[in-house]
Structure formats: C-alpha cells, structure tokens
SETILO-663542 format. One line per 5 residues: number of its first residue (from 1); their letters; for each residue x negated, y negated, z negated of N, C-alpha, C. Coordinates in nm, 3 decimals. Example, Ala and Ser with C-alpha at 12.3 -4.5 7.8 and 13.67 -1.06 7.14 Angstrom:
2
1) AS) -1.319:0.569:-0.780:-1.230:0.450:-0.780:-1.320:0.330:-0.780 | -1.285:0.225:-0.708:-1.367:0.106:-0.714:-1.290:-0.003:-0.787
# end
This chain:
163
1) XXXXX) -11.643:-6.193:-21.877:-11.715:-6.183:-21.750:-11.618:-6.195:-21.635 | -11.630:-6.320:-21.530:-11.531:-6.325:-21.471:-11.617:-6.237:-21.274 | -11.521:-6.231:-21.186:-11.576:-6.165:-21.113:-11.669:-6.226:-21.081 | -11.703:-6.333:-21.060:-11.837:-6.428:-20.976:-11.948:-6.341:-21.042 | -11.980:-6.311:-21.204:-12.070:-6.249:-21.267:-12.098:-6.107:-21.225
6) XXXXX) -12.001:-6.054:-21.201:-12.000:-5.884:-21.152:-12.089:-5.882:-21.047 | -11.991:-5.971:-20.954:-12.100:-5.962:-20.823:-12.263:-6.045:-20.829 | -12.259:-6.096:-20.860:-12.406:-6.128:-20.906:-12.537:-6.039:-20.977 | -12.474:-5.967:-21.099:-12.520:-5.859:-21.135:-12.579:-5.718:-21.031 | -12.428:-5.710:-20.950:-12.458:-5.624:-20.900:-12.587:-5.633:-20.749
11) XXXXX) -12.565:-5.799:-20.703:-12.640:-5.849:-20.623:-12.803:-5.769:-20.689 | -12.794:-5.827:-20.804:-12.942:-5.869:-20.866:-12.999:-5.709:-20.855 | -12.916:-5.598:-20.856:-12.942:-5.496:-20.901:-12.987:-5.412:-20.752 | -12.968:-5.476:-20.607:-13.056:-5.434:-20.518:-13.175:-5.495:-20.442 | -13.278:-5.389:-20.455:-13.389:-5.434:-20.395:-13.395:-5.553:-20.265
16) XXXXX) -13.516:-5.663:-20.315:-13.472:-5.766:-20.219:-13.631:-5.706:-20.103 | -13.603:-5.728:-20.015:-13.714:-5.713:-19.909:-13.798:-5.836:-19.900 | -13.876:-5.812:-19.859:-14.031:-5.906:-19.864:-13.906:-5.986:-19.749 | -13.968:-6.096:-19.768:-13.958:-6.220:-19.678:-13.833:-6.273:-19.661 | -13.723:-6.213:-19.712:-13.590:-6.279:-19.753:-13.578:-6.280:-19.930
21) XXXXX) -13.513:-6.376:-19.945:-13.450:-6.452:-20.071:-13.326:-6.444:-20.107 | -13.301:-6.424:-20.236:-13.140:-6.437:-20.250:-13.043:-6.558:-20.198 | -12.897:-6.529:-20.157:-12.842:-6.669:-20.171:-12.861:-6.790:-20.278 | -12.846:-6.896:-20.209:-12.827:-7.004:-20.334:-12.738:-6.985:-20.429 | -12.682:-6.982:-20.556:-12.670:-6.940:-20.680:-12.694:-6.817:-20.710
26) XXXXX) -12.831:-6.771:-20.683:-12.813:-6.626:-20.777:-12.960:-6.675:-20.838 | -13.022:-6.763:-20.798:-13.153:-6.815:-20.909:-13.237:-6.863:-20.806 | -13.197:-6.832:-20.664:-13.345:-6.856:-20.525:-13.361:-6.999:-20.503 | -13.448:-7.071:-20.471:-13.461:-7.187:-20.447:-13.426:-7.207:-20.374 | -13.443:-7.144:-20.214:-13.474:-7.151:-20.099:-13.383:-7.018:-20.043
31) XXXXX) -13.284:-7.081:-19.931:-13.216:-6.989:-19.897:-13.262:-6.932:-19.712 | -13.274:-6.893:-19.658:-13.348:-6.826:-19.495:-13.193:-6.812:-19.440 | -13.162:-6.931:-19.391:-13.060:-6.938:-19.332:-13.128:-6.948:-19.144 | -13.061:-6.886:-19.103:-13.128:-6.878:-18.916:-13.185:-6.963:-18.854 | -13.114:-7.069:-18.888:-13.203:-7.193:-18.823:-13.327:-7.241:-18.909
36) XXXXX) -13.362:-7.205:-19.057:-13.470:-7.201:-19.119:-13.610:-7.135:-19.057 | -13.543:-7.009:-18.983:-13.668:-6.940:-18.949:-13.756:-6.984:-18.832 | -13.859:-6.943:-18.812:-13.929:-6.997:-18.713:-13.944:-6.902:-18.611 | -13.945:-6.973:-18.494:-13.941:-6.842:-18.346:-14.077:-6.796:-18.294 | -14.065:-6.689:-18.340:-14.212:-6.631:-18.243:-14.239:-6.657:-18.094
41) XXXXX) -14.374:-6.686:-18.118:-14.456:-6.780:-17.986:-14.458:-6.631:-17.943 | -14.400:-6.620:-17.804:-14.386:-6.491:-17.730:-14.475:-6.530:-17.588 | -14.576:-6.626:-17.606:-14.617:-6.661:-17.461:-14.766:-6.589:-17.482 | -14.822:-6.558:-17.383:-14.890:-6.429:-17.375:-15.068:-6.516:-17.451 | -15.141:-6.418:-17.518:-15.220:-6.514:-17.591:-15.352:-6.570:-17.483
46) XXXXX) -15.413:-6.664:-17.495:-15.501:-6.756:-17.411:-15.650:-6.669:-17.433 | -15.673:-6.625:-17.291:-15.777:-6.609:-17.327:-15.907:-6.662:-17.320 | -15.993:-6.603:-17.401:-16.123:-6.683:-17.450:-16.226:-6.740:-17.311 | -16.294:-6.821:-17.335:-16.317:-6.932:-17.215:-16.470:-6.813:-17.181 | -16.557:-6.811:-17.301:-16.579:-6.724:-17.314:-16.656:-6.569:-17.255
51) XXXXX) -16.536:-6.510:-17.257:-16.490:-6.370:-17.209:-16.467:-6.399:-17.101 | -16.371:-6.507:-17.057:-16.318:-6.515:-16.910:-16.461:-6.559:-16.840 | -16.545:-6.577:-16.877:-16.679:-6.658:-16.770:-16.763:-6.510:-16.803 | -16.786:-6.445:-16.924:-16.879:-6.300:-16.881:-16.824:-6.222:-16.803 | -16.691:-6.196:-16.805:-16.611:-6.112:-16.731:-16.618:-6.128:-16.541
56) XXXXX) -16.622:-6.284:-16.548:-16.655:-6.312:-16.394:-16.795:-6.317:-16.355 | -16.902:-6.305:-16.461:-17.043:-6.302:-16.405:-17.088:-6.148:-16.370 | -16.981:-6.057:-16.488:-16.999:-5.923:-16.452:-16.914:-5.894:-16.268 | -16.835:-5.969:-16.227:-16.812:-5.915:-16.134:-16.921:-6.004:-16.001 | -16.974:-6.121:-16.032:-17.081:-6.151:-15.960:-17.202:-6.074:-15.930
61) XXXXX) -17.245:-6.064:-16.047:-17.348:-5.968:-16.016:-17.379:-5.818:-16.001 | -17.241:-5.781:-15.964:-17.211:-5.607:-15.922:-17.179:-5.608:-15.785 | -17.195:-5.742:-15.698:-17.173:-5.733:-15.505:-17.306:-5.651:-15.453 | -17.382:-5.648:-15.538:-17.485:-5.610:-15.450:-17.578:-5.441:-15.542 | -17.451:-5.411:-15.554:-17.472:-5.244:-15.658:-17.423:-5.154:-15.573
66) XXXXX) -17.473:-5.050:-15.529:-17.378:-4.941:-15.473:-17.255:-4.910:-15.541 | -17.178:-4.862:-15.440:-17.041:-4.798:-15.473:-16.979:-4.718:-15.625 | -17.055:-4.646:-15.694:-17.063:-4.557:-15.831:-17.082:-4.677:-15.898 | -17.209:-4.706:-15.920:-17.272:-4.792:-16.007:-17.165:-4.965:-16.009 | -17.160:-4.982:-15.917:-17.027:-5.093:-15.913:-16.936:-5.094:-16.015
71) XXXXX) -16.854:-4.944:-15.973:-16.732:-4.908:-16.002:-16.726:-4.928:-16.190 | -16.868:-4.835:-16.190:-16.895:-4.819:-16.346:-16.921:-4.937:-16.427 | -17.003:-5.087:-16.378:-17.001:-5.165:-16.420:-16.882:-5.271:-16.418 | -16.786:-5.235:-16.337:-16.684:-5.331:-16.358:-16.600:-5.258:-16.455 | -16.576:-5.110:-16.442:-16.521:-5.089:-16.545:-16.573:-5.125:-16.732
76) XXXXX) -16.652:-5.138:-16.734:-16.716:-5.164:-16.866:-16.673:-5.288:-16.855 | -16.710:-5.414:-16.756:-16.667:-5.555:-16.801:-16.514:-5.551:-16.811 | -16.394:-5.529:-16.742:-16.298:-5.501:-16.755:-16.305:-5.449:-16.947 | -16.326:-5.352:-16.988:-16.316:-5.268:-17.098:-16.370:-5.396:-17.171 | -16.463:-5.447:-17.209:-16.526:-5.536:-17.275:-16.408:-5.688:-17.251
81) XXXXX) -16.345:-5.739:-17.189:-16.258:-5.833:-17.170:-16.134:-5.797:-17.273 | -16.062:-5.633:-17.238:-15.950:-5.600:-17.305:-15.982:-5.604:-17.476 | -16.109:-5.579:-17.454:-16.163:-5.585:-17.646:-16.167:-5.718:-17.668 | -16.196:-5.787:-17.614:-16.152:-5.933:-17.664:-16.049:-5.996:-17.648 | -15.943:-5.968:-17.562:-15.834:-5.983:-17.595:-15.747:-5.927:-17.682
86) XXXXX) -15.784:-5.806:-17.718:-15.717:-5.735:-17.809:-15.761:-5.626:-17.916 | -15.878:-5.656:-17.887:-15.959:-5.588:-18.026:-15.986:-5.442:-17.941 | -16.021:-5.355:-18.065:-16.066:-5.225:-18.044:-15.975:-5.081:-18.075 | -16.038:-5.009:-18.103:-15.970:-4.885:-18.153:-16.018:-4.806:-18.241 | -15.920:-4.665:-18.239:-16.087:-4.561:-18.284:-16.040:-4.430:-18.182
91) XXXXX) -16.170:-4.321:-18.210:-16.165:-4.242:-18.150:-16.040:-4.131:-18.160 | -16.011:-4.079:-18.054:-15.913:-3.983:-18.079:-15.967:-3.856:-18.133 | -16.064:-3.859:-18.144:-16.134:-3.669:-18.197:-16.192:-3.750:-18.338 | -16.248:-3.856:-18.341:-16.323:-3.810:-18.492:-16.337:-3.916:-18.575 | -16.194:-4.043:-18.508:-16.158:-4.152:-18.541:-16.285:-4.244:-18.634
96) XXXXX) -16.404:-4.293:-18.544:-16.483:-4.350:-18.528:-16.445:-4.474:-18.506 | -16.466:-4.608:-18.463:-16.413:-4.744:-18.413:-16.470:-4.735:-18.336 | -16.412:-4.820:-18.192:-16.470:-4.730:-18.088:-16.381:-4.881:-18.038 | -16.510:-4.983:-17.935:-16.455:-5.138:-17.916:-16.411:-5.113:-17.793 | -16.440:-5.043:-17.682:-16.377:-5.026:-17.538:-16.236:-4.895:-17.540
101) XXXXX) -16.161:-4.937:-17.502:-16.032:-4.838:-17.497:-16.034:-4.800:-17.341 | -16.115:-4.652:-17.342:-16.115:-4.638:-17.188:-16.014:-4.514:-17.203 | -15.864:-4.497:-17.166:-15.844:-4.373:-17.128:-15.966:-4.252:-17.056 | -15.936:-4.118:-17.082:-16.018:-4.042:-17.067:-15.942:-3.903:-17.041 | -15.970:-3.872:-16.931:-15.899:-3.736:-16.924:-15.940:-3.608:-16.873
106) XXXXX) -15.983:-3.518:-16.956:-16.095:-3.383:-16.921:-16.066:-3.272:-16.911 | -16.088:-3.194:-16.795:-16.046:-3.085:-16.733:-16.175:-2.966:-16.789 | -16.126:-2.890:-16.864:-16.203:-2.794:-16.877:-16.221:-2.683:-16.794 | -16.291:-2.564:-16.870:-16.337:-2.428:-16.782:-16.236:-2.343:-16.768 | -16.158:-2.359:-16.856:-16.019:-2.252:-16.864:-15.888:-2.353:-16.775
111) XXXXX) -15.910:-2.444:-16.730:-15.796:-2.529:-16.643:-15.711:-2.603:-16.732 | -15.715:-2.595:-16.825:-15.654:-2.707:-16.960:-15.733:-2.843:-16.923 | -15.607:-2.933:-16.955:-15.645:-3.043:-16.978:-15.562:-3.125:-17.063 | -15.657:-3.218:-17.082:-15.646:-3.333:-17.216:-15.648:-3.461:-17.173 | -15.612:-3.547:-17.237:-15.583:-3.680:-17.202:-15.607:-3.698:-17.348
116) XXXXX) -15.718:-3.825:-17.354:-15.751:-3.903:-17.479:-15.683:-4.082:-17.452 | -15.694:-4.149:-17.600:-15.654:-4.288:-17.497:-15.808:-4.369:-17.522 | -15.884:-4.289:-17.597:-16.007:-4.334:-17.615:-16.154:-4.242:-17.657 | -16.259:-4.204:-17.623:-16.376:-4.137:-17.765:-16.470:-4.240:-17.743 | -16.547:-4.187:-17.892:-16.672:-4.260:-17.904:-16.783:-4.215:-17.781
121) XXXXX) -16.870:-4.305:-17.847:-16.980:-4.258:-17.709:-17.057:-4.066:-17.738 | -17.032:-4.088:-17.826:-17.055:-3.924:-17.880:-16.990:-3.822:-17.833 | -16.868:-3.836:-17.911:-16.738:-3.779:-17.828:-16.702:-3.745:-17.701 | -16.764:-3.869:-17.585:-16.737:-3.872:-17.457:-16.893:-3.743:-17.375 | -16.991:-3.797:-17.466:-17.111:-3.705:-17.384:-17.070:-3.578:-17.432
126) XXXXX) -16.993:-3.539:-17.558:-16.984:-3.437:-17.607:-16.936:-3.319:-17.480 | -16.770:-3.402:-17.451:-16.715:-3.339:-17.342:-16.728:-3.352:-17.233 | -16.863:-3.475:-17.162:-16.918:-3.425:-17.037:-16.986:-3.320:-17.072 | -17.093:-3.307:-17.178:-17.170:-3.154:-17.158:-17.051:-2.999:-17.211 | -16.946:-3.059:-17.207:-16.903:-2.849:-17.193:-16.757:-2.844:-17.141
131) XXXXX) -16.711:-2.974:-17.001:-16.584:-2.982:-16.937:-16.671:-2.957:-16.823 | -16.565:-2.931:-16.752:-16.599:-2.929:-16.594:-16.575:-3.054:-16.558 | -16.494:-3.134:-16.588:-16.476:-3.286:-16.550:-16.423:-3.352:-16.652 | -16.468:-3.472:-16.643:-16.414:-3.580:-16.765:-16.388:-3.673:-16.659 | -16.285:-3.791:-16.646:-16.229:-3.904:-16.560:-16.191:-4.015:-16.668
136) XXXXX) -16.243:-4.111:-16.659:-16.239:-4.205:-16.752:-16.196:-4.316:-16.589 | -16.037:-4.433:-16.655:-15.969:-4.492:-16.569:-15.920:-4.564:-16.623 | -15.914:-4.699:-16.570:-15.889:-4.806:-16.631:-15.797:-4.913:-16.512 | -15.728:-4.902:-16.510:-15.618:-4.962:-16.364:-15.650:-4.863:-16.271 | -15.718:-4.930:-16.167:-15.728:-4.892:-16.028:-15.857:-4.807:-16.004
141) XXXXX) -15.971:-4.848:-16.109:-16.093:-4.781:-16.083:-16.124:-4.638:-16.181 | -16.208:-4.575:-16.155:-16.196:-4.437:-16.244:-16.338:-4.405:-16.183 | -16.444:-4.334:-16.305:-16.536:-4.272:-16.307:-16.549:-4.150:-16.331 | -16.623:-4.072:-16.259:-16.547:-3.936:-16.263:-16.686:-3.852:-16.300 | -16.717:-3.798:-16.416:-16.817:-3.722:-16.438:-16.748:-3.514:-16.396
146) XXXXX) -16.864:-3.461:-16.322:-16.833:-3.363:-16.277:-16.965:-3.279:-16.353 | -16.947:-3.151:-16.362:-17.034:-3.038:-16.364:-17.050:-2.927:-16.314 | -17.157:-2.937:-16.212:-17.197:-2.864:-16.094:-17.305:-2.780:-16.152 | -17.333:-2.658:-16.076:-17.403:-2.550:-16.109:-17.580:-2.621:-16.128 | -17.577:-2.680:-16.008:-17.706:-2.773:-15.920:-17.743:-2.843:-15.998
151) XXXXX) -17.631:-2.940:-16.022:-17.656:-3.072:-16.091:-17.584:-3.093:-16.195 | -17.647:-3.064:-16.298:-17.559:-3.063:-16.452:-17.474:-3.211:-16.460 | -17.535:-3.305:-16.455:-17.426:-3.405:-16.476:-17.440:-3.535:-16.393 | -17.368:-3.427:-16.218:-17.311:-3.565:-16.125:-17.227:-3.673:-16.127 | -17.255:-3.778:-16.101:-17.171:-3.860:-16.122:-17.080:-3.901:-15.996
156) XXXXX) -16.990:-3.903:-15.993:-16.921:-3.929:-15.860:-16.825:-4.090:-15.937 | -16.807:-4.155:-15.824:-16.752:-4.292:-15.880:-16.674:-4.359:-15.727 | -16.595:-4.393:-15.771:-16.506:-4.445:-15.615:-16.373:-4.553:-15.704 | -16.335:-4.665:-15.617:-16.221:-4.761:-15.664:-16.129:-4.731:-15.540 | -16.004:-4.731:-15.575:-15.901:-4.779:-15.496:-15.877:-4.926:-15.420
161) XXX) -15.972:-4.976:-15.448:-15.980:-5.092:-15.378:-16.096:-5.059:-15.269 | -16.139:-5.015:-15.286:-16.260:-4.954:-15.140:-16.245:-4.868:-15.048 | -16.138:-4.838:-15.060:-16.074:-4.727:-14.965:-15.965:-4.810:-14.844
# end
C-alpha cells in the first residue's frame, strides 16, 4: 500500500455532504470545481402582473372610504400582495397557516406587552376581546383596536401619510 492508497482510504472514510463530490480519482465522475458552480440570481423576484393590478385596484377603490376604513383596506391589500410575493406563515400562538403576515402588538390590562409577527383570525379576535389594545402595522399604516368601557370594540385607524 503505497501512500496515494492511505490517503484515499482515509478520504473515503469522511462523510461527503450533499451537493459536493469527491476529487477526480477517488471514483467521482464529476468534480465542483468553482467555476462549475452556478451563481445565484440575487435580483429581487418579479412580481406577479397579477397581484400588481389587484393591489392597485385595491388602492383605487379605497379614495373614496373614510379615514379607518381606508387605512384598514389598504392594509389588507398591502398584506395580500406580500403573500404573493412571498407566501404565508403560521400563527404565533397556535401555529395555524395564517396567508397575511400582519405584525401585531397587544397591550394588555396588567401593562404587559407582546409583539406577535403574525395570528390567525381567531387568535387576533381572541386578543381584541381580553387586551386593552391590539395594533396591527404594516410600514407606515397601523390599525389600532382599543377597549373602552362604552364601546367594547372601537376601532380607531389613522396612516402616517395623512397627517
């Protein structure tokens, strides 16, 4: 056994990882030399023709919505765009699939608060009925469910772009 064999042996004797191959003489056909590999398309992905035309009819037909109700429907088309560009999620409490990723962040009765990066629709009424506030925000706009003595579940809604 001359050394070329030793080292070969000993080659053979560690685990090879998915997607690389041994050198040429140890039995591989095909050697993944650098310029073999192929370069990841790093250009941002195209989006759907689609999505991009519901996304702009949702903001057409919300000019003539009051201020709350606006806010709330662009946030959903917004939310509904990011799911098609990038799919969905699941819930953070009861890991459900859950297609809109709305951050969510709820202030309870004891002054604790939580930050979700998503709940189901369950989940979310769950903790409007027993937070004092839930704020669901998505860039610039944010819907803000409150609980008032009066009015169990006001909705208050405002964008940073309207101010």
């Amino acid at each position: 056994m001359g050394p070329m064999q030793a080292a070969d042996s000993n080659h053979l004797n560690q685990p090879c990882t998915k997607g690389h191959l041994y050198p040429p003489g140890i039995g591989a056909s095909i050697w993944h030399s650098p310029a073999n590999f192929m370069i990841p398309d790093r250009r941002r992905p195209s989006v759907p023709e689609r999505a991009l035309q519901e996304y702009f009819q949702s903001i057409s037909e919300s000019t003539g919505f009051p201020l709350p109700k606006r806010t709330q429907h662009l946030l959903m088309a917004r939310a509904e765009l990011e799911y098609q560009l990038r799919g969905g999620s699941v819930c953070s409490m009861c890991e459900t699939a859950v297609r809109h990723i709305i951050p969510v962040l709820v202030e309870r009765h004891d002054g604790t608060r939580v930050q979700y990066r998503c709940l189901c629709r369950r989940c979310l009424e769950a903790e409007k009925a027993v937070s004092m506030m839930v704020t669901l925000r998505l860039g610039e706009a944010c819907v803000i469910y409150t609980r008032e003595p009066e009015d169990a579940m006001k909705e208050i809604a405002f964008s940073a772009a309207a101010s």
